[in-house]
Each structure stands twice: as C-alpha cells, then as structure tokens.
C-alpha positions in Angstrom: -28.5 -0.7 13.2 -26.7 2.3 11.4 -27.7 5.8 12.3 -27.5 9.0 10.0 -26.3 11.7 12.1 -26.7 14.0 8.7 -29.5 16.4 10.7 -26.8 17.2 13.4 -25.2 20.3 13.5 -21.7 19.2 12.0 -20.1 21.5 14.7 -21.6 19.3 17.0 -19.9 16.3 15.8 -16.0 17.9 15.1 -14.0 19.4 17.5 -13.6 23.1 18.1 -11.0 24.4 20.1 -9.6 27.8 21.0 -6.4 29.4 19.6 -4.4 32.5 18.9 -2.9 31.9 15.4 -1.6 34.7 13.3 -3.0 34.9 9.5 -3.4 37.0 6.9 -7.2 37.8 4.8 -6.2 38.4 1.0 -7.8 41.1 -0.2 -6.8 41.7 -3.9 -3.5 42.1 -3.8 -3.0 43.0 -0.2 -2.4 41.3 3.0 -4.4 42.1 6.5 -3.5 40.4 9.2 -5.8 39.3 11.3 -5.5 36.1 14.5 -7.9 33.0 14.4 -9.2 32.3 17.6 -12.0 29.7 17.0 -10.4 26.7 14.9 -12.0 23.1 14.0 -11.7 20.6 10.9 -14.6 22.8 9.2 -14.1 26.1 10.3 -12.7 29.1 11.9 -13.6 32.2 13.4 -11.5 35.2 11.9 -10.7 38.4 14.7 -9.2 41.6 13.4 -9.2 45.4 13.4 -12.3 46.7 11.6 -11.0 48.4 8.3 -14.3 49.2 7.1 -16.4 47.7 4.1 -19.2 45.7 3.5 -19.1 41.8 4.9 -17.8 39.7 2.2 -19.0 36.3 1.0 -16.0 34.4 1.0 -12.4 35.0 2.4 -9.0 33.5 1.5 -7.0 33.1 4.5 -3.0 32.0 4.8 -2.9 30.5 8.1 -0.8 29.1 10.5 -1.5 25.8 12.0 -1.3 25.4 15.7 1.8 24.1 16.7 3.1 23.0 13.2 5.1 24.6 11.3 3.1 25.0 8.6 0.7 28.0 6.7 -1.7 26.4 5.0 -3.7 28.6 2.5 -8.0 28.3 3.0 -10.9 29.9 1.1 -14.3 29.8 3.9 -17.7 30.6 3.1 -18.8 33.8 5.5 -21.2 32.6 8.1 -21.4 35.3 10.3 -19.6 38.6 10.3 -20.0 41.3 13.7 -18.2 44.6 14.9 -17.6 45.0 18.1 -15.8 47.5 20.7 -12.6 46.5 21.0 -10.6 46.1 24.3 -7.9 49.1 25.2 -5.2 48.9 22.5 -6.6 46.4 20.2 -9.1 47.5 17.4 -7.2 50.0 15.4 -7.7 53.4 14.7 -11.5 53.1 15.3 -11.0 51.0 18.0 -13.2 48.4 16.8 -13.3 44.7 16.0 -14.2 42.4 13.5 -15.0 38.7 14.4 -16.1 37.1 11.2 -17.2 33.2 11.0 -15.8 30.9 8.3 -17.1 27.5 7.1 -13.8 26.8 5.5 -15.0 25.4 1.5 -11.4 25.0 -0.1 -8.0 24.1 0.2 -5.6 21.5 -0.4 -6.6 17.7 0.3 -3.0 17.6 2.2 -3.7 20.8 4.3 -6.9 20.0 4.9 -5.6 16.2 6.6 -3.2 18.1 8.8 -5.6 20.7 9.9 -7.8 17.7 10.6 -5.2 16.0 12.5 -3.8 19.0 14.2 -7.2 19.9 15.4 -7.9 16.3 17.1 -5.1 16.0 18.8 -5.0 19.6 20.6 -8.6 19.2 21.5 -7.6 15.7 22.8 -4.4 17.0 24.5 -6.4 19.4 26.3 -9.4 17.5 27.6 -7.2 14.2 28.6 -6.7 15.5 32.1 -10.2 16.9 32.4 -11.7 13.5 31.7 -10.1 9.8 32.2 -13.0 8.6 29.9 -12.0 11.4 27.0 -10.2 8.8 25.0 -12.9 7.2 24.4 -15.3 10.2 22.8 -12.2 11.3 20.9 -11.5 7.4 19.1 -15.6 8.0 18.3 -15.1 11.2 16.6 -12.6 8.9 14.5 -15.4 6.2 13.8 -17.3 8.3 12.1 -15.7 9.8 9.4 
C-alpha cells in the first residue's frame, strides 16, 4: 500500500541542520552580507544587521555551501521575517537583528542537487554518532524523493 505524505509539513520530511555560512542579499545593485544559520534542501533562514525597510517578498541570495567550495546563487520566497535585539557587538548601528525565513523557489537544477546533497550528508555526519540506527532514517529520506 502507497502512502501520500503530501499533507506533511515538507520541513518535516527534509533535513534541517544548523550553519554559519557567509552570503550576500542582492538588493538592486548592492551587496549586504548577511550569515545563514538555518539550512535544508528547501530553505534557509537568513540572519543580519537590521538596515531598515519594509519585509520583502522575495530575496536573491549568493551563498556559500557548507563545506564546498562553492556559491551557489538562490531566489526564496519570504516566509517569515523578525527584528530582534542583538547580542553585544552584533546588530549594527542600531544594534538590532534581522532573522528572515526563506522557502528557497529558484536556482539552478545543478546547485540545487548539490545543496541537496551537501545538506544530507552534514545532517547524516552529524547524527551518525548520536544514533547507530540513523543510517537507516537517513537512506528513507532517500526513498522518497
């Protein structure tokens, strides 16, 4: 018997794992950097200074992949978008953050495979020696694609 897993939350069913990878939010013409620290397949959440301005609907980001050398450029749909206080010497001038969501829409077929890949394997690397059984939920997350 097949089941549709199509009501699940997708986040549910990809793997999301933590990082600190520089990027830049194109604006126009103009760069601001920013660090993702929330990364799967899907999505990423987007951390830096709070410049001001309304949330937008859609960013393009150039990112770095985790432990590849490569920068990948993305275009994400806004899900979410808060300021925050920021920590002693982060935030900027007016010491705030902004943490905005991304459900990442665009970007090349190839970049897309290795952010894919890149993503699996960390979040495998990293929960092999909580679990001996972990193998065997990550070749599942394979199955259902």
């Amino acid at each position: 018997m097949r089941h549709s897993f199509a009501w699940m939350d997708p986040r549910r069913l990809a793997p999301r794992i933590d990082v600190e990878t520089f990027c830049s939010e194109v604006v126009g013409s103009r760069d601001h950097p920013g660090m993702v620290i929330d990364l799967s397949a899907e999505g990423a959440r987007l951390e830096r200074p709070y410049a001001g301005g309304p949330t937008p609907r859609e960013i393009v980001l150039e990112l770095e992949v985790p432990e590849v050398d490569e920068v990948i450029w993305v275009r994400g749909e806004v899900c979410f978008d808060q300021v925050r206080q920021a920590p002693p010497g982060q935030g900027g001038p007016m010491r705030l953050l902004r943490t905005t969501g991304l459900r990442l829409v665009t970007a090349a077929a190839r970049d897309l495979r290795m952010l894919r890949d890149c993503v699996f394997e960390l979040y495998r690397a990293r929960h092999r020696s909580e679990d001996p059984a972990a193998f065997l939920v990550d070749a599942a997350c394979y199955a259902r694609g």
